[in-house]
N, C-alpha and C positions, 0 to 999 in steps of 0.2 A: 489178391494172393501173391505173394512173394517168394521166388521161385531160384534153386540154381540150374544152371547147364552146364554138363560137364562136356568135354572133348578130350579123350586123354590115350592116349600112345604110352610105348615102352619107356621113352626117356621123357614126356613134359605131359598137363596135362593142363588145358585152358580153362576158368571157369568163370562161367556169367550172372550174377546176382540181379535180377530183377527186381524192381521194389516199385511199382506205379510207375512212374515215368524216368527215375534214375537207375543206372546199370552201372554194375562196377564189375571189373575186366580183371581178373586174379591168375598169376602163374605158378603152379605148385611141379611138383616131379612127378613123374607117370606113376599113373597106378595099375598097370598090367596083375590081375588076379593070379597070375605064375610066378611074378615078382614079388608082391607083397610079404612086408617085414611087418608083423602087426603092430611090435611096440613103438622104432624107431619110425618108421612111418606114420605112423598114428599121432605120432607125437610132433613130429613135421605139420602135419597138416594141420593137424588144435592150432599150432602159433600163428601159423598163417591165414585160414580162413575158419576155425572154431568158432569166434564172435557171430557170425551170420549166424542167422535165425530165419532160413529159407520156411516155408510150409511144405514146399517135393523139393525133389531135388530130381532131375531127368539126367542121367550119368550112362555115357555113350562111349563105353572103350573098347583098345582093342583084347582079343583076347574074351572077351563075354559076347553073350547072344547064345548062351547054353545054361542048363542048370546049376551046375557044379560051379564055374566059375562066376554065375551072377550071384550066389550065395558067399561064396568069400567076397565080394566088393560088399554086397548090403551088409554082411556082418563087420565087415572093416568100417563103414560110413556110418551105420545107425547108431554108437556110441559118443560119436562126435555131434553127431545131428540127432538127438533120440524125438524129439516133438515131430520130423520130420516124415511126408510119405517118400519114401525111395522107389525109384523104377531102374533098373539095369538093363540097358541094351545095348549090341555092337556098337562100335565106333564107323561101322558101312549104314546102319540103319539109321544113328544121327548127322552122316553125312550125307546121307540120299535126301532125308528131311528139310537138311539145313540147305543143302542147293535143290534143290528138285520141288519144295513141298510135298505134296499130294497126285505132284506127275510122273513122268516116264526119265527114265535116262542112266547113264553108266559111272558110277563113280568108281574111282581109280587113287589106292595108295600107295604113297612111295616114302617113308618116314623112316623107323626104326626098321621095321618091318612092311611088309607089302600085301597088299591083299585087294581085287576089285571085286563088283557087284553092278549088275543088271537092276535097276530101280524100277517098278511097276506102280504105279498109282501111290506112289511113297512109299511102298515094302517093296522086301526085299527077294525079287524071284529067281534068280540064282546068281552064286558067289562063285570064286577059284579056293581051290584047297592050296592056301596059303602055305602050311605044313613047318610053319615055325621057322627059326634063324638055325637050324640046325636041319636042318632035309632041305627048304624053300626058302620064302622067301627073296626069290628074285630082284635084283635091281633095288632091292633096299641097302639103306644105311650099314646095317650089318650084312649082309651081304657084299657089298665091294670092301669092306671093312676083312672081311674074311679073304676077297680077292686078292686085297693087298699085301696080306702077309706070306700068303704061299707065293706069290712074287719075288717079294723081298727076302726069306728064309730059305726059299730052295734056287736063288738067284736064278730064277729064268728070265728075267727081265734084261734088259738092253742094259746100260752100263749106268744111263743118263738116268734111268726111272730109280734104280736102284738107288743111287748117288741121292737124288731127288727124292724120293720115302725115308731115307736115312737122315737126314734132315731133319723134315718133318716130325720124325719118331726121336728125335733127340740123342739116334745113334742106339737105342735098347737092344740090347740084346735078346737072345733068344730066349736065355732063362728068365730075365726079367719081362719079357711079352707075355710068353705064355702063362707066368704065376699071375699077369696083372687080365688076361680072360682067365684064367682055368680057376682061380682060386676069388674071382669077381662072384659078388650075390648075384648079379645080376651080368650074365658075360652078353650078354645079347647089344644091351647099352655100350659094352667096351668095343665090341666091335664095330657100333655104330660110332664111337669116340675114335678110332682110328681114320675111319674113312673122312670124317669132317677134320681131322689134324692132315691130312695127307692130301686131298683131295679141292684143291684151289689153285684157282689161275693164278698165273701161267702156269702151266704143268704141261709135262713131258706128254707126246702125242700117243704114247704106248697109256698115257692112265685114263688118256680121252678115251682112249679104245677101250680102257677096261670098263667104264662107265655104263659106252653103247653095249656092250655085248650084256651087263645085267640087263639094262634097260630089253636089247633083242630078245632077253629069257624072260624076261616079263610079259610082253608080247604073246610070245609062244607058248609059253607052260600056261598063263592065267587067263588074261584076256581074252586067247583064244578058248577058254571054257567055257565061255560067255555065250559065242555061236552067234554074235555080232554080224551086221552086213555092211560095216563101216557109216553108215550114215548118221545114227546116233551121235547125239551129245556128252561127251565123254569127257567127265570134272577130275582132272589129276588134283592131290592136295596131296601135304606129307611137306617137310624141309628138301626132302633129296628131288624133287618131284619141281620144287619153286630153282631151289640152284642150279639148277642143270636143264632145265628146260629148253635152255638152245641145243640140246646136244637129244633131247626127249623126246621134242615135238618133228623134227623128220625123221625118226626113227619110226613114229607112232603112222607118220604121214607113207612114209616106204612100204607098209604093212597093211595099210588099206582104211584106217582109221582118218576121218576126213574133220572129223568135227571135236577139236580140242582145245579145253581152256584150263588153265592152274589157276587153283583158289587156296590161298594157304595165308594164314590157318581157316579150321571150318568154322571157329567162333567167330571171323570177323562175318559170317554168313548170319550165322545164328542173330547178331547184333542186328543185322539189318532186318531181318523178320520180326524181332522184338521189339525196334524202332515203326514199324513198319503195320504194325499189328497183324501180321500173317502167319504168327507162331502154330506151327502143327507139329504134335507128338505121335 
């Protein structure tokens, strides 16, 4: 049987072709079920991976692990793939999978968006109300991305930060920031497209501090929902999660969290179960 995996986020989305013993490793743009453009997206995806002639396809994103939205991914996938059987699940339950198998343990995202989960026997026994780039989302991409600009446009920043995001921002103005989220399909990506333009060493010690403090909300708003006793195994993965991990991992260790690894992306996991014959859905 010849098989995809998907791993897919707001901004990218990783996918794995199984075929007997060759695997091919594909990067398309995120397909978030709140996002999706049927035709222009549809038609992205045909050029790039159309050709596959998977049998399933096991498709793990964020944003699905509900009805409503696993129905708009299978109706956006099944015309590109019609021979195919499709399953739609979160992107926590193919990350508990893909690191955990069939065990115990806490996965933790930090990507476009944020969101962790309590892993029990390979499902998923309780999650943090994420609550979207527009309420939550803590410590994510769009979130500092959001930090950044109430910074920079209501100058409460030190002189040096401001100087330093102005910069990076190519000096945009106000009207042109806000037209380029307010008026984005997709504004959640644009704020995450901020925070990765602005957001690299060396940088000013006032942007380190904004980093920790999502990072300290993520802690506190989600994590903490979990009702953890720190000793757990606890799998960060996400881009903001892999970059910033010197600045994550004492944060996470001040908090009471003892046992922490970043894995990113979740398909180089997925690869190794598939090399490894230990693939569990």
């Amino acid at each position: 049987m010849t098989y995809l995996i998907a791993d897919s986020g707001a901004t990218k989305t990783d996918w794995l072709y199984a075929d007997d013993d060759n695997i091919l490793h594909i990067k398309t743009q995120g397909l978030h079920p709140n996002n999706i453009q049927q035709m222009s997206d549809s038609e992205d995806i045909r050029t790039q991976i159309g050709d596959l002639k998977p049998d399933a396809i096991h498709f793990f994103g964020a944003g699905c692990g509900n009805p409503v939205s696993d129905e708009i991914v299978s109706r956006f996938l099944q015309p590109i793939f019609p021979n195919a059987k499709i399953r739609i699940q979160s992107d926590l339950h193919g990350s508990g999978k893909a690191f955990f198998g069939n065990g115990d343990g806490v996965v933790a995202v930090l990507g476009t968006g944020s969101v962790c989960a309590k892993i029990k026997e390979g499902n998923i026994a309780k999650k943090s109300a994420a609550l979207g780039f527009a309420i939550g989302d803590e410590g994510s991409a769009a979130d500092l991305g959001r930090r950044i600009l109430k910074i920079y446009f209501r100058k409460t920043g030190q002189p040096e930060s401001l100087e330093f995001i102005a910069d990076k921002l190519n000096h945009a103005d106000y009207a042109t920031m806000m037209n380029r989220i307010y008026r984005a399909g997709k504004p959640n990506r644009e704020l995450a497209s901020v925070a990765g333009e602005v957001l690299n060493d060396p940088m000013p010690p006032e942007l380190s501090q904004v980093i920790k403090d999502g990072f300290k909300d993520f802690a506190d708003q989600q994590l903490s929902m979990l009702d953890l006793n720190g000793d757990e195994s606890i799998v960060f993965t996400g881009k903001v999660a892999e970059v910033h991990q010197e600045l994550l991992i004492p944060i996470l260790n001040q908090k009471g969290y003892k046992n922490i690894t970043i894995r990113y992306p979740v398909i180089s996991a997925w690869r190794e179960r598939v090399k490894a014959g230990r693939v569990v859905f």
